[in-house]
C-alpha positions in Angstrom: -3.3 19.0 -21.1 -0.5 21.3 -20.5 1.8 20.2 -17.7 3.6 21.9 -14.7 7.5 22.0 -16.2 6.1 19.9 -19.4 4.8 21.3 -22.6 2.5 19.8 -25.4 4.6 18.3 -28.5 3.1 17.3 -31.9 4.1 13.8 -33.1 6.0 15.6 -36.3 8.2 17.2 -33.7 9.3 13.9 -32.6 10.9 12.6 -35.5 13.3 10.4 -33.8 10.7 9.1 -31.7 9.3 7.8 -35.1 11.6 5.9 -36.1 12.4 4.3 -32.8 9.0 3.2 -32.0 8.5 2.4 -35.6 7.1 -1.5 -34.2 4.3 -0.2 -32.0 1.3 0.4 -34.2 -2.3 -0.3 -32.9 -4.1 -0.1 -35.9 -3.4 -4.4 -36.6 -6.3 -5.8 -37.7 -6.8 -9.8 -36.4 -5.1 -11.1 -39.6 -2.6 -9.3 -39.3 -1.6 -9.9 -35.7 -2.0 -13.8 -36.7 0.6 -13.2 -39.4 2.9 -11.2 -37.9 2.9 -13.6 -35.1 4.3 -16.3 -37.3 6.9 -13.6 -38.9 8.4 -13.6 -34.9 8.5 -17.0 -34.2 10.1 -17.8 -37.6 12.0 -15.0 -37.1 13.6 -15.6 -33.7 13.9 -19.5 -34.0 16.5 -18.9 -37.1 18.7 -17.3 -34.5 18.6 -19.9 -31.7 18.8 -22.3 -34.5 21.9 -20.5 -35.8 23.3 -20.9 -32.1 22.4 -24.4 -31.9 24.2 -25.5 -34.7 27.7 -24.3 -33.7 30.6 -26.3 -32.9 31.4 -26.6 -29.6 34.5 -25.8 -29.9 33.9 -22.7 -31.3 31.5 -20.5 -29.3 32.1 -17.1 -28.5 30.7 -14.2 -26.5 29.6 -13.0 -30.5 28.5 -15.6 -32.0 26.2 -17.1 -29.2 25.6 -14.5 -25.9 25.4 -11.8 -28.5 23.1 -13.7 -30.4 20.7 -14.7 -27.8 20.7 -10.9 -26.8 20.0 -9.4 -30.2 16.5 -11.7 -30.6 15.5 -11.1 -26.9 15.9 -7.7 -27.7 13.9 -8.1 -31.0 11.4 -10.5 -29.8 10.6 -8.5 -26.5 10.5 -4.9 -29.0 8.1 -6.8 -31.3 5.8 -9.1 -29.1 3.6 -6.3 -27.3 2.0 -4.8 -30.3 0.7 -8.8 -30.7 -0.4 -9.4 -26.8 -0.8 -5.9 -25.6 -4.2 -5.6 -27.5 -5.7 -8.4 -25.8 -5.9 -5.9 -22.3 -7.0 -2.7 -24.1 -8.3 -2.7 -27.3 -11.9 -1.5 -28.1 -13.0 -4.5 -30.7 -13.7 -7.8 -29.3 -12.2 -9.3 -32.4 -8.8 -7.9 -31.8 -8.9 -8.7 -28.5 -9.3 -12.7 -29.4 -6.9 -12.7 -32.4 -4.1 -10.5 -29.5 -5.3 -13.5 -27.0 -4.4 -16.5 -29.4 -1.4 -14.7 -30.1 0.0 -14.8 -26.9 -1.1 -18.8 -26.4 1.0 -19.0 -29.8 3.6 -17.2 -28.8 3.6 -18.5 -25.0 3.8 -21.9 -26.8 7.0 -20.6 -28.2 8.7 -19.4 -25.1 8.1 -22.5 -24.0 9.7 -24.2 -27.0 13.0 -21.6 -26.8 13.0 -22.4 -23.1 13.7 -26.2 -23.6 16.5 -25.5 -26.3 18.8 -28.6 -25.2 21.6 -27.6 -27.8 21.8 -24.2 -27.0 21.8 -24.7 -23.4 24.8 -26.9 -24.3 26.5 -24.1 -25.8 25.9 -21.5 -23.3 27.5 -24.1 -20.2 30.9 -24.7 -23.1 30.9 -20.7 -23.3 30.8 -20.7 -19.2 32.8 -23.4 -18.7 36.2 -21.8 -19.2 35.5 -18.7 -17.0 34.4 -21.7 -14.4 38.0 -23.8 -14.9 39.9 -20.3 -14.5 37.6 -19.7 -10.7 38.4 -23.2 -9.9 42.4 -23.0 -10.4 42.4 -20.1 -7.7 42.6 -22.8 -5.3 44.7 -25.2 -7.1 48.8 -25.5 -7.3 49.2 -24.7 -10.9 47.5 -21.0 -10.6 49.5 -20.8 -7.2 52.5 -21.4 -9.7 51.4 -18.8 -12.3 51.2 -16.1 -9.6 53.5 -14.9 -7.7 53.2 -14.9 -3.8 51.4 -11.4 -3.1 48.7 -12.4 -5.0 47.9 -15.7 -3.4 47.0 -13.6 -0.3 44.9 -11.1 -2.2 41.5 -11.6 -3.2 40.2 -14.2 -5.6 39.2 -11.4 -8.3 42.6 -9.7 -8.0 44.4 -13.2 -8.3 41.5 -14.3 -11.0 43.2 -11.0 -13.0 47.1 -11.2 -12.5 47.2 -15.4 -13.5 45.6 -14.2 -17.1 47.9 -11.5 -17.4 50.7 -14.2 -17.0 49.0 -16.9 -18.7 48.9 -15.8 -22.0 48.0 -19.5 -23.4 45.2 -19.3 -20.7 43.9 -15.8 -21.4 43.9 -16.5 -25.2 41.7 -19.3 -24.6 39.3 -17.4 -22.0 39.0 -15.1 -25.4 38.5 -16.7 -27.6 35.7 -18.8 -25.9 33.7 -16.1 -24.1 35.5 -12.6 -23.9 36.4 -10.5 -21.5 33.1 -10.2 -20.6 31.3 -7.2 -18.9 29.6 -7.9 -15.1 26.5 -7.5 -16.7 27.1 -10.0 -19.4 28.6 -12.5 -17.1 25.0 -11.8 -15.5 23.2 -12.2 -18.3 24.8 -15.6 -19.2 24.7 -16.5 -15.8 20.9 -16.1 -15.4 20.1 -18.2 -19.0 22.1 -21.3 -17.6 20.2 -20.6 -14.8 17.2 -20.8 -16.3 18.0 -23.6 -18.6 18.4 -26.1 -15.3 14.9 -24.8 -13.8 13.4 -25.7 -17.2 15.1 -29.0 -16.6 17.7 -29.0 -19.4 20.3 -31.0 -17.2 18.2 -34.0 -16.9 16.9 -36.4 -18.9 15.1 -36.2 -22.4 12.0 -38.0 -20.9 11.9 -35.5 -18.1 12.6 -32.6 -20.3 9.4 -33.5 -22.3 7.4 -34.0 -19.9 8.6 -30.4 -18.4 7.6 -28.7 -21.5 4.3 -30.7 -21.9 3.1 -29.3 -18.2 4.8 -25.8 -19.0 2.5 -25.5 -22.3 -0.9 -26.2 -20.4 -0.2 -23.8 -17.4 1.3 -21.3 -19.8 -2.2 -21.7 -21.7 -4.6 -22.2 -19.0 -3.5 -18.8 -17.6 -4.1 -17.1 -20.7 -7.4 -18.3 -20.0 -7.7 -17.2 -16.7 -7.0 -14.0 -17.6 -9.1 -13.6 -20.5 -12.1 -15.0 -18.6 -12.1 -12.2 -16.2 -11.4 -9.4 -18.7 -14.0 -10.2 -20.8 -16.5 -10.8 -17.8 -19.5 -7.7 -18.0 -21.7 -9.0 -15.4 -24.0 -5.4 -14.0 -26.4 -5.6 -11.0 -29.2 -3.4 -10.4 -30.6 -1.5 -7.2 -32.4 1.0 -6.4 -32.0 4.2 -4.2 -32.6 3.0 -1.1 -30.2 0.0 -1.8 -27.2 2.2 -2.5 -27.8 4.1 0.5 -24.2 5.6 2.5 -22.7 6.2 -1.2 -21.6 9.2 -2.1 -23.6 11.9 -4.7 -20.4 11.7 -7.2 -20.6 7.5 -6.7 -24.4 7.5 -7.3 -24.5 10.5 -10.3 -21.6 8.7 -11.9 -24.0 5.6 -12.5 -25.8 4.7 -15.4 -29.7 4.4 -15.2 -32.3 1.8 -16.0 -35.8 2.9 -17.8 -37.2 1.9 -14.5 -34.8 4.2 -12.5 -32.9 1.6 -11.1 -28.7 1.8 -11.2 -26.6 -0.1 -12.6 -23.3 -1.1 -11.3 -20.6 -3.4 -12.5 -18.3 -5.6 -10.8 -15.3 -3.4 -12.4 -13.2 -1.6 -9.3 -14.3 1.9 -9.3 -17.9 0.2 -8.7 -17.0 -2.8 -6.4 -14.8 -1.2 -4.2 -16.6 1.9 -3.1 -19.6 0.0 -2.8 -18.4 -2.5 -0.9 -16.4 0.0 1.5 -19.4 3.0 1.7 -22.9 0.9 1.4 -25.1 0.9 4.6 -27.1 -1.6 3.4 -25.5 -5.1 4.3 -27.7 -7.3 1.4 -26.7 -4.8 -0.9 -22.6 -5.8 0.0 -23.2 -9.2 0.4 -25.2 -9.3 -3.3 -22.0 -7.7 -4.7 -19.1 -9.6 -2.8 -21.1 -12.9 -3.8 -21.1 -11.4 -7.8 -17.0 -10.3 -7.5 -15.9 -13.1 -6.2 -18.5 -15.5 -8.6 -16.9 -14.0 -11.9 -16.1 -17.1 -14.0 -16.7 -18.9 -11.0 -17.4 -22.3 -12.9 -14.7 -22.3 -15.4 -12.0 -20.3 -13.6 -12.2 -22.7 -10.3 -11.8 -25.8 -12.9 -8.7 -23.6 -14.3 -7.1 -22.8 -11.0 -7.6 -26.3 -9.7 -5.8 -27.5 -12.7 -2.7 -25.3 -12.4 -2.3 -26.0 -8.6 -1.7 -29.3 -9.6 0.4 -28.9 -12.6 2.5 -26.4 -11.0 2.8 -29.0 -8.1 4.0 -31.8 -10.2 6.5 -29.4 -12.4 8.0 -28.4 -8.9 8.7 -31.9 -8.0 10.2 -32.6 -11.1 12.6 -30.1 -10.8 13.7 -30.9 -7.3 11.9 -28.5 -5.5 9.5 -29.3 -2.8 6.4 -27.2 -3.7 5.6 -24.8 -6.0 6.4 -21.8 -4.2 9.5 -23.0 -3.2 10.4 -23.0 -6.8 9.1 -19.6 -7.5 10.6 -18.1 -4.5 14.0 -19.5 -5.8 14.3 -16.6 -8.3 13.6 -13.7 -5.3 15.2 -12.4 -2.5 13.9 -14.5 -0.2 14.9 -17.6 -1.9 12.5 -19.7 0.6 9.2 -20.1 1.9 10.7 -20.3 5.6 11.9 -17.5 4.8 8.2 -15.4 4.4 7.2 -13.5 7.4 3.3 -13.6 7.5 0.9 -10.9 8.7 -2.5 -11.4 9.5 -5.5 -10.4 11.5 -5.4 -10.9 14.6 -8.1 -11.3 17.1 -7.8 -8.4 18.8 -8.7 -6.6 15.2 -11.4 -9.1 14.8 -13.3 -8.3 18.2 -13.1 -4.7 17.3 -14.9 -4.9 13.8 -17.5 -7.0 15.6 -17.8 -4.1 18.1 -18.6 -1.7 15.4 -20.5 -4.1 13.5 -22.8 -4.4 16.4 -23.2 -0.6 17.0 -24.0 -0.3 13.5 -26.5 -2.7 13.6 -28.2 -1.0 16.7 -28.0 2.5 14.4 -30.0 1.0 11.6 -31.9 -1.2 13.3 -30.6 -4.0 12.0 -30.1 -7.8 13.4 -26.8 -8.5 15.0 -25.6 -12.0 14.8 -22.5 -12.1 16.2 -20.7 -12.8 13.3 -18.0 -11.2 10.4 -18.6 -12.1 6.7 -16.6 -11.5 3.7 -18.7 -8.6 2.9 -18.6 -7.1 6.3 -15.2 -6.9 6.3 -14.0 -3.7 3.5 -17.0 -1.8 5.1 -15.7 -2.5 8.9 -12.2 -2.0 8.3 -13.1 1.7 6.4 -15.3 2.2 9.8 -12.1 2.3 11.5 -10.4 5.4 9.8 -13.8 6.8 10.2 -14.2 5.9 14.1 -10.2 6.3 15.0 -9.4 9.1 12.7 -12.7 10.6 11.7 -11.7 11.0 8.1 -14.4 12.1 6.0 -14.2 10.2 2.5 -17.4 11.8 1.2 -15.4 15.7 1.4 -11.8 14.3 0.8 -12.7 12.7 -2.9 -14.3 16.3 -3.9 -10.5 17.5 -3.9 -8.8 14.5 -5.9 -10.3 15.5 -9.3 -8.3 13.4 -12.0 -7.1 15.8 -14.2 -5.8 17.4 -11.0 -3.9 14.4 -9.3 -2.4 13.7 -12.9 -1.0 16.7 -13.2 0.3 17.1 -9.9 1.6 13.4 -9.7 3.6 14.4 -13.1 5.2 17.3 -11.7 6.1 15.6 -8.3 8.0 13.0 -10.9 9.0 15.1 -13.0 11.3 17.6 -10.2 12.1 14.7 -8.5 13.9 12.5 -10.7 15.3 15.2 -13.2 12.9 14.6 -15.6 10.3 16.3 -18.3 7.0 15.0 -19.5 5.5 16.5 -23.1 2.3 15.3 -24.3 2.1 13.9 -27.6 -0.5 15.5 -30.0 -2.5 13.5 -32.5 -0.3 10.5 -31.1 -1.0 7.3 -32.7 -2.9 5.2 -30.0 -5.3 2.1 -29.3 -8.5 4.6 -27.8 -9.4 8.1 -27.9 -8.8 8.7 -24.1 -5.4 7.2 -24.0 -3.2 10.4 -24.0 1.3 9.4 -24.7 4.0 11.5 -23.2 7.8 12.0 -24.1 9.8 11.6 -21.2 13.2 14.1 -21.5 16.6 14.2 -19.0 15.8 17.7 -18.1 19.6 18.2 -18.1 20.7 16.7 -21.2 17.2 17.3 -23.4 17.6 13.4 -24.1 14.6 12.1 -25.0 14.6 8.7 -23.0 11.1 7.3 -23.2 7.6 7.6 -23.5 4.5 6.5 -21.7 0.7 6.0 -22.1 -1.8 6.5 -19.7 -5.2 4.4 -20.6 -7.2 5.8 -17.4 -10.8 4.5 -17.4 -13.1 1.4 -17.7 -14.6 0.2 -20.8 -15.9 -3.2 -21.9 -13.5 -5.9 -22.5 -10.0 -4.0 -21.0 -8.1 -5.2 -18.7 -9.7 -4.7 -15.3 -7.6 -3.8 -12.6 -4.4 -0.9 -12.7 -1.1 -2.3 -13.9 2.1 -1.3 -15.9 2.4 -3.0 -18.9 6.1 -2.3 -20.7 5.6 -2.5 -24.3 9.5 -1.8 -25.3 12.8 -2.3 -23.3 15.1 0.5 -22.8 18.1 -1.7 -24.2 21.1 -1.8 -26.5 19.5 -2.9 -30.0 21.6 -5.2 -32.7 23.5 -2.3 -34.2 24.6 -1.1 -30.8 22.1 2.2 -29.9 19.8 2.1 -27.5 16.0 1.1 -27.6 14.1 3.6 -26.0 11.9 2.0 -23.7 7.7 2.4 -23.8 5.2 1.6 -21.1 2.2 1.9 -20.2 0.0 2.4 -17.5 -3.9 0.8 -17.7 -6.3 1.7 -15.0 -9.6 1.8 -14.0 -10.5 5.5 -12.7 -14.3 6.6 -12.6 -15.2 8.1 -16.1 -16.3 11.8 -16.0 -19.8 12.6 -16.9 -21.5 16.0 -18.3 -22.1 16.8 -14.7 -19.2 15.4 -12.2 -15.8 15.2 -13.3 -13.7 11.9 -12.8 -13.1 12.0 -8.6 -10.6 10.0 -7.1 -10.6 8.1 -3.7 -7.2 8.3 -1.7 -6.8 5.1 -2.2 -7.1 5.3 -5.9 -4.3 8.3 -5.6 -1.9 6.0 -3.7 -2.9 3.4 -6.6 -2.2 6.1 -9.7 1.2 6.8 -7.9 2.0 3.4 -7.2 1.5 2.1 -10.7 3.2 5.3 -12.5 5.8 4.1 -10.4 6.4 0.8 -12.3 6.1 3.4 -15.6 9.3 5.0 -14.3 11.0 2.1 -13.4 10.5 0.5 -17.2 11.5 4.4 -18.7 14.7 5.6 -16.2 16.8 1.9 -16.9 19.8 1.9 -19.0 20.5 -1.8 -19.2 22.8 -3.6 -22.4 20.1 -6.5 -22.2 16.3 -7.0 -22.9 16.7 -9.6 -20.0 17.3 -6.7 -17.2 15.4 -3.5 -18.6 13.4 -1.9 -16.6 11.0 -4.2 -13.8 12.8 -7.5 -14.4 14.2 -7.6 -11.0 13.5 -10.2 -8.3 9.9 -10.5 -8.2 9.8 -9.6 -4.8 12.0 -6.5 -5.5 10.1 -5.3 -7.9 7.4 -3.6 -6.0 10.1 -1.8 -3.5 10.5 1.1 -6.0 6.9 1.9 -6.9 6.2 1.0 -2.8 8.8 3.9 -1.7 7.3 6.0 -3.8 3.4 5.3 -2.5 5.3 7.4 0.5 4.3 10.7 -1.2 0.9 10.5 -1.2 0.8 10.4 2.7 3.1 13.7 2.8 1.5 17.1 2.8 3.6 19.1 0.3 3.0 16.6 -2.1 -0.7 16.1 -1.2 -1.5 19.5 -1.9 0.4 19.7 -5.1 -2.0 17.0 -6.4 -5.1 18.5 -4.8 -8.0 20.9 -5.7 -11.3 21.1 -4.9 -13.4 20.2 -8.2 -15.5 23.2 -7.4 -13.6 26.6 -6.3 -10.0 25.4 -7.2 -9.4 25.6 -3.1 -6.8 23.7 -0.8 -7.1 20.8 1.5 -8.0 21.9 5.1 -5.3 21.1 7.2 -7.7 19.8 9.6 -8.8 16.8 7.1 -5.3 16.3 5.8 -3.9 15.4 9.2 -6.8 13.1 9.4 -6.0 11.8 6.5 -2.2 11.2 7.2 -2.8 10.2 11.0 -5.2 7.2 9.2 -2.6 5.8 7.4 -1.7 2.6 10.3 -5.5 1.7 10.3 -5.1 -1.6 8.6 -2.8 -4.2 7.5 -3.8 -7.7 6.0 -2.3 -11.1 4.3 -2.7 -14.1 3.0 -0.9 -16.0 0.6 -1.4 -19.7 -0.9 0.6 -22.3 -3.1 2.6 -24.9 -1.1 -0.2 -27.3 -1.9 0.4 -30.4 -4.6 -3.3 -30.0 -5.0 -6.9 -28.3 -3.9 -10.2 -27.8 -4.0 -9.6 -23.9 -3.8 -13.5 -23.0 -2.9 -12.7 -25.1 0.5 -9.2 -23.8 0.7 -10.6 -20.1 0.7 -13.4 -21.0 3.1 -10.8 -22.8 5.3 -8.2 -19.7 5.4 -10.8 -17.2 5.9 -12.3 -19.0 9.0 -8.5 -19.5 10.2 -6.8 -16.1 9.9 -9.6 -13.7 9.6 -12.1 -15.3 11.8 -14.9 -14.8 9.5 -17.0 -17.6 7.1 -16.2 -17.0 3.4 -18.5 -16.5 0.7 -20.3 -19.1 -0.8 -19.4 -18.7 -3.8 -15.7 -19.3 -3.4 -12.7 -17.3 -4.1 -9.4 -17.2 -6.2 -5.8 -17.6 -4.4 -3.2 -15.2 -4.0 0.6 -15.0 -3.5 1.2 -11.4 -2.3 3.7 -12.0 0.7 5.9 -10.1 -1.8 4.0 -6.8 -1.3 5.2 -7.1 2.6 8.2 -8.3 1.9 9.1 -5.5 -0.3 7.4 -2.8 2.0 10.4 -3.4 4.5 12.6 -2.3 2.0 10.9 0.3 0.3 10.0 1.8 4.1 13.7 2.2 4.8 14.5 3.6 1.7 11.7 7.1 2.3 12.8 7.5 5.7 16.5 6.6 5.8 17.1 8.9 2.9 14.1 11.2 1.6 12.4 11.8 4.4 15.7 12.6 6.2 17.1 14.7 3.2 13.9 16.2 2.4 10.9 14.2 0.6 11.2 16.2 -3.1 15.1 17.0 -2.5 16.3 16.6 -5.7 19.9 15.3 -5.5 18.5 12.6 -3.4 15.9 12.1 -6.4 18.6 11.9 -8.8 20.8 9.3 -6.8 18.2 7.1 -6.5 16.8 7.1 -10.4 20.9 6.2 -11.0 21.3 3.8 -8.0 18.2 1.9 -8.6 15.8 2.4 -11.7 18.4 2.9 -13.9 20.3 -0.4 -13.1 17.0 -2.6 -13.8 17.7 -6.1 -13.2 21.4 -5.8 -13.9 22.3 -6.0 -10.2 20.8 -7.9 -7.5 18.1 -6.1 -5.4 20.1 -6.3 -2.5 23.4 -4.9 -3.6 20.9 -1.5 -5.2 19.6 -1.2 -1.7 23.3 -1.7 0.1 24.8 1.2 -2.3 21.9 3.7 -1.7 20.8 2.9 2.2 25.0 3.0 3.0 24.5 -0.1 4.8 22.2 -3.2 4.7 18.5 -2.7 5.0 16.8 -3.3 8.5 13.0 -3.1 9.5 13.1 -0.3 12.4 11.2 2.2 9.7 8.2 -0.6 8.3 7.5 -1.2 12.0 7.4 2.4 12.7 5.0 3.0 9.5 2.8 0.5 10.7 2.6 1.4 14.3 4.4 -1.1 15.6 7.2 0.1 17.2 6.2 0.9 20.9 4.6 -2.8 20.3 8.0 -4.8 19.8 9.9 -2.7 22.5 7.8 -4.0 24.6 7.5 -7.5 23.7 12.0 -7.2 24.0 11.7 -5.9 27.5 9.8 -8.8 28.5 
């Protein structure tokens, strides 16, 4: 496909792009992944060995913290092409051998993790960069400076006393360097990491830390694969699939006996569940989505509730989520705000549930289930904002969005996309890009895009990065590779692929992430790209969802499948008017234990008001996706939607300020340098509709 400001590129024009992706290949067969598993480990252990057997005395910012970054660097370049497979490769066998090698390699991480003896180096290289902090406040670095830096800062005073103490700054050197912010971060971060693993306290505890570590590290592996490799298809006929859509229905496949099939994958579930008229048909499929591995995933969950329970308490921390949360912005579970449905939202569904019922004429019991619920709520756009889904999909073809979404990216952040020809990939419909600085012509990364559902891949849309944009042993930089896995409806001889809105906002969320892992320009593995906060790491690919409910950019990614035509501006305001219909939470994990089918029934009846399924459910923890929104809200319209929503100078500043920087700075400080003050919440209540809501409540 030939792009808007992007060209097609053969894989021999990109010689350099050769050699620096020369450790992705997808061609491994299962031996070979199992070997070149064992190659890494060995591999990477010689260097932590090589920094656990150092004296002491003798550690330096080379031949430890430069150490540690090289094999993070190596290790994080080399793993993917062993675990990667696992989500997207087209042979079942792969898939398992890619699985076992990330239990192996898991295993491992957890092993590295609990290195005692290099933790005790890292604290000896930290310690004097601690001692010279410290001796700001005592009388013998009062004595080394003179009086005008007493009164200035700590940093300035911090500076000036190693300038005059020349036996004190030859020791700082020699022990860690005068060490750049971002490796102070870095070093930082692993002791930090080292005490949450435990590595200050005892050797019994220790053990027992990395004996619960290995079985939640494994039995999520298995959680995982359970679900990806889940095909369960249901079959109805005509009349059971009735309020679909013709592109939804034609893009089924067909029994002998006529009757469809559809899967459980999300281009099936979720229109189904949202369109259907028929309420047995919903309830037959929410009872199937939410029953996939029921039997052996609930045994698995149950199991790592507890084990993450008893690993928090060993650690100091009061519940798991407090221990997760430690690592975020919010640092505490007081700290989470929580938004749920309320009843007011509740008595409405039932209202149109009941008119609905009286339509069809159907039975009306008075009550909300789980499968009522994705059907109700779309009711509501289609009562309060009388958006027609069935005409707005017929002008989201796929090939259109793409090639829309690329250009918006590509203008906005300075940026050129080339496809790859003949590119050496894991499936014939995965298509890779070269992502150029359309200033400098620097090739900076590259992407795949590995669009639709087939058996065994990974099942929902996610950003996977395969290689971190990061300076490599000999000093040059890695250039970073992601990709982005989704689930769009397949095209067939007769309908192309046709996307939802919602699978729009989804395609631009996620690409998002892809631009996050391809713009950052970090020194270390440890910060490229997405490893931020975890609940920072949504706010970039959240501000970004802001485009698709913006008409310039909605048109740009728009055509009718048929005659190539616009959007009528009479269904794109309904469209953009329908975007503060709903707004849902619910988050669990502060438990030491549960039996999470009666801990899903329980929460459902409680916030939502409505019974849950039988069958059960599985938890979540996505307070962060609120939490993030705040942010990500400000940023749109404090500075794009104020300086113009495609303004390119505004683009630029925030691909420097904030996707280039990757973890190297803390979300908040990114946020502080671009907003020009700190973040407040004035523009997430106004998204949401809020705002004439709290003024009120502040007058009273």
């Amino acid at each position: 496909m030939t792009l808007q400001n992007g060209s097609v590129i053969s894989t021999q024009s990109c010689s350099g792009t050769a050699d620096k992706n020369s450790n992705l290949r997808w061609d491994l067969s299962p031996e070979e992944i199992r070997h070149q598993t064992q190659r890494l480990i060995l591999r990477i252990k010689q260097a932590y060995d090589t920094v656990g057997s150092l004296d002491i005395g003798k550690v330096c910012f080379e031949n430890t913290l430069q150490v540690i970054a090289n094999a993070k660097a190596d290790y994080a370049a080399s793993r993917h092409v062993l675990d990667f497979p696992q989500y997207v490769s087209p042979c079942k066998e792969v898939r398992v051998a890619s699985t076992e090698a990330d239990k192996c390699l898991s295993d491992f991480d957890v092993e590295v993790s609990m290195r005692a003896d290099v933790f005790q180096r890292l604290i000896a290289l930290q310690v004097p960069l601690t001692i010279i902090l410290l001796l700001c406040d005592q009388s013998i670095h009062r004595k080394a400076c003179d009086a005008s830096t007493v009164s200035a800062p700590c940093s300035a005073g911090l500076a000036r006393c190693q300038r005059r103490s020349s036996k004190l700054q030859a020791f700082t050197e020699k022990q860690s360097g005068d060490l750049l912010p971002e490796s102070e971060r870095f070093l930082g971060r692993l002791i930090k990491l080292g005490k949450r693993n435990g590595l200050h306290l005892s050797k019994d505890i220790q053990e027992e830390i990395k004996s619960i570590s290995k079985q939640i590290s494994e039995l999520s592996i298995d959680f995982n694969q359970n679900l990806n490799e889940e095909n369960t298809v249901l079959l109805f006929s005509e009349q059971e699939l009735v309020g679909l859509a013709e592109s939804y229905v034609n893009g089924l496949e067909k029994t002998e006996d006529g009757r469809y099939k559809v899967t459980l994958a999300y281009p099936h579930y979720f229109p189904l569940m949202k369109r259907c008229h028929v309420p047995e048909t919903r309830r037959k499929m929410e009872m199937a989505f939410h029953s996939r591995c029921k039997d052996v995933n609930t045994a698995i969950l149950e199991q790592l509730i507890e084990l993450r329970a008893r690993l928090a308490k060993l650690l100091g921390f009061s519940s798991h989520a407090n221990y997760m949360l430690e690592m975020t912005m919010a640092k505490n579970s007081e700290n989470v705000a929580r938004f749920l449905v309320g009843e007011q939202e509740r008595q409405y569904l039932l209202s149109l549930k009941e008119d609905d019922c009286e339509r069809r004429d159907l039975d009306f019991d008075g009550q909300l289930y789980a499968w009522d619920m994705p059907y109700y709520m779309n009711q509501v756009e289609q009562v309060k904002f009388a958006v027609d889904k069935d005409k707005l999909i017929e002008y989201f073809p796929l090939e259109v969005v793409t090639e829309g979404l690329l250009s918006i990216y590509q203008d906005l952040l300075g940026l050129t996309f080339q496809q790859v020809e003949d590119a050496h990939v894991w499936h014939d419909s995965v298509k890779l890009y070269s992502v150029q600085d359309s200033v400098t012509g620097e090739e900076i990364g590259q992407f795949y895009l590995d669009l639709h559902p087939r058996e065994g891949k990974y099942g929902h849309a996610a950003c996977f990065g395969l290689q971190p944009g990061c300076l490599g042993h000999d000093g040059n930089r890695r250039m970073p590779v992601a990709a982005m896995v989704a689930n769009f409806t397949k095209p067939t001889s007769s309908w192309p692929s046709l996307l939802q809105h919602h699978e729009v906002e989804t395609f631009f969320h996620e690409f998002g992430h892809v631009m996050h892992e391809l713009c950052s320009r970090t020194r270390y593995a440890e910060f490229s790209g997405t490893q931020v906060e975890t609940d920072f790491v949504e706010v970039p690919s959240q501000m970004l969802e802001n485009w698709v409910w913006e008409k310039e950019p909605l048109r740009r990614m728009s055509r009718h499948y048929k005659d190539g035509s616009p959007i009528p501006d009479c269904l794109l305001d309904k469209l953009i008017a329908s975007r503060v219909a709903n707004t849902a939470d619910q988050t669990l994990h502060t438990k030491d234990r549960a039996d999470t089918a009666a801990e899903f029934a329980k929460h459902s009846k409680d916030i939502l008001g409505i019974p849950a399924t039988p069958a059960g459910g599985y938890d979540g923890q996505y307070y962060s996706y609120l939490w993030s929104e705040v942010y990500s809200m400000d940023i749109f319209f404090s500075r794009f939607k104020k300086e113009g929503i495609l303004n390119p100078k505004v683009g630029r500043e925030y691909r420097r300020v904030v996707l280039e920087a990757g973890g190297s700075v803390d979300g908040m400080e990114m946020l502080k340098t671009f907003l020009g003050r700190e973040p407040c919440q004035d523009a997430f209540f106004q998204c949401k509709g809020l705002t004439q809501t709290i003024t009120e409540q502040n007058s009273h």
